[in-house]
Phi, psi and omega in degrees: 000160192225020200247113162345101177303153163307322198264007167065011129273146180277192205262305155341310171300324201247319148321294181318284160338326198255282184300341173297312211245349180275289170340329198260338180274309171322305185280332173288277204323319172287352178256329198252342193286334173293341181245353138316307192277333174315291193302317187292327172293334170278336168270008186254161184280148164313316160313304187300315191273309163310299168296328192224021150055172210329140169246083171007304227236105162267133183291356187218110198243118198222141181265004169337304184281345172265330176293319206284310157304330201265012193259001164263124194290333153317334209254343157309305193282345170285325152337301190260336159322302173303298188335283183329304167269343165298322182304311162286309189285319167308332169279334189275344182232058172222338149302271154354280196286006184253296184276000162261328122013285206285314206256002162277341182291311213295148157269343166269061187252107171302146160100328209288010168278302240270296171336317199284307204294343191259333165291313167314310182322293169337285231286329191284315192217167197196145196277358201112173179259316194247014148294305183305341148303317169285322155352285160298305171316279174321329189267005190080023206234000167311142205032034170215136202303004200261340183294333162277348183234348180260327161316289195274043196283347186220134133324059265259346196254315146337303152336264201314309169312314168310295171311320178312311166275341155319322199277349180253090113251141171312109183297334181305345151303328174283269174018261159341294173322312159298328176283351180264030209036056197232139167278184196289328158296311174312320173309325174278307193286003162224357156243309176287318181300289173325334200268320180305346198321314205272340187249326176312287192315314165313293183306337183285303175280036166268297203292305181314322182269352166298288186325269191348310189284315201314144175216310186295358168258002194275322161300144039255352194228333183260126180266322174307126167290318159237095199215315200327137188273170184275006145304298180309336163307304191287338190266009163262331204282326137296350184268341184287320194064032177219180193253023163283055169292003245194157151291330174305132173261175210287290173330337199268335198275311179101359207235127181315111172332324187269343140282018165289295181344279203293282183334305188295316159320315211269299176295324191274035182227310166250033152293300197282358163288348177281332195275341205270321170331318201261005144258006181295325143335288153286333160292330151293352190261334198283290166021271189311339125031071184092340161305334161245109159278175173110000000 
């Protein structure tokens, strides 16, 4: 048949779409419905939660299990332990990769194949967890927050990515720049950085939720339980299953160890879902990151 639809799409067209947005509907529900229950489980009362077991809908909602965590002074000082290192260790490796980048981009950079070749190298092979222990050990950095934030301070895929786009910015802007008198540092920090801002900003929430999510290198390296970032808080407190994180015990509250749980999940999860809103702008455009020339 050869006759034109009214709605100026074909039949093909409108199937593609249709399994396109049920699919599409499907991986969201399955991604937001698992952190639905976290919260809702954490808002239900001890009682409610004892008798008739997790509920969509409570009939009743009590902040106990959030009173009761922000009242342990552990569950503070890991809060602001995490906040410290993401905040520090994301400027130091956004520092890093922004200016070892920038002088890998110059091609009359003496030296800059082999540099280039030892950095792919990282990405391929790696000395180990416990040559990086002895490292870290031998530099002093045990039980200190710099032990989390100076190993991995650049990033080898970043890095690259990063150079690439240093490398599409119009040279005639350097050009310039140059003849107005300005050096190579000035060239970054008023032409190139500002034009990078949507690929800064991306790498920046790469690194801030890497930091965040971390847990397994602060057991391998911070031995003070307080110093423990609230990841690590969160995974003995589930493996423990009881809340004695704190001077308060558990008992003076009344609240069943799994909603504690689920409460702890829900804090050590929604700073950094706060931060993505106000970067989200650039972060759609940075993505995109080499995909379009022109």
């Amino acid at each position: 048949m050869a006759v034109k639809r009214a709605i100026g799409k074909s039949a093909g067209s409108i199937l593609f779409e249709g399994v396109n947005y049920t699919l599409l509907t499907l991986f969201a529900l399955a991604t937001v419905i698992p952190f639905v229950y976290i919260i809702v489980g954490s808002l239900t009362p001890a009682d409610e939660l004892t008798k008739q077991g997790f509920t969509l809908i409570p009939t009743r909602i009590t902040f106990d299990a959030y009173s009761y965590l922000l009242a342990s002074e552990a569950v503070i000082r890991g809060l602001g332990a995490s906040l410290y290192i993401t905040v520090v260790g994301t400027f130091i490796n956004i520092s890093f990769t922004v200016l070892m980048a920038y002088a890998l981009a110059r091609k009359e950079l003496k030296g800059r194949r082999p540099v280039l070749l030892m950095v792919i190298f990282s990405m391929l092979f790696s000395g180990g967890m416990i040559p990086t222990f002895l490292i870290v050990k031998s530099l002093g950095l045990l039980d200190s927050y710099w032990s989390l934030m100076l190993p991995g301070a650049i990033n080898a895929f970043n890095l690259i990515v990063m150079k690439s786009f240093f490398q599409q910015l119009p040279e005639g802007l350097e050009e310039s720049a140059k003849i107005d008198g300005c050096n190579d540092l000035g060239i970054l920090f008023r032409i190139v950085i500002p034009l990078s801002m949507p690929a800064i900003l991306t790498f920046v929430m790469f690194y801030a939720v890497t930091h965040w999510n971390s847990y397994f290198t602060a057991i391998l390296y911070i031995n003070d339980t307080e110093k423990w970032p609230l990841q690590v808080l969160v995974r003995q407190l589930i493996i423990l299953s009881q809340g004695g994180l704190g001077e308060s015990g558990q008992d003076s509250f009344n609240i069943p160890a799994q909603t504690v749980n689920m409460a702890m999940i829900v804090l050590s999860t929604l700073p950094i879902l706060l931060v993505y809103p106000f970067v989200q702008k650039h972060f759609t455009k940075g993505v995109m990151i080499g995909s379009v020339k022109g």
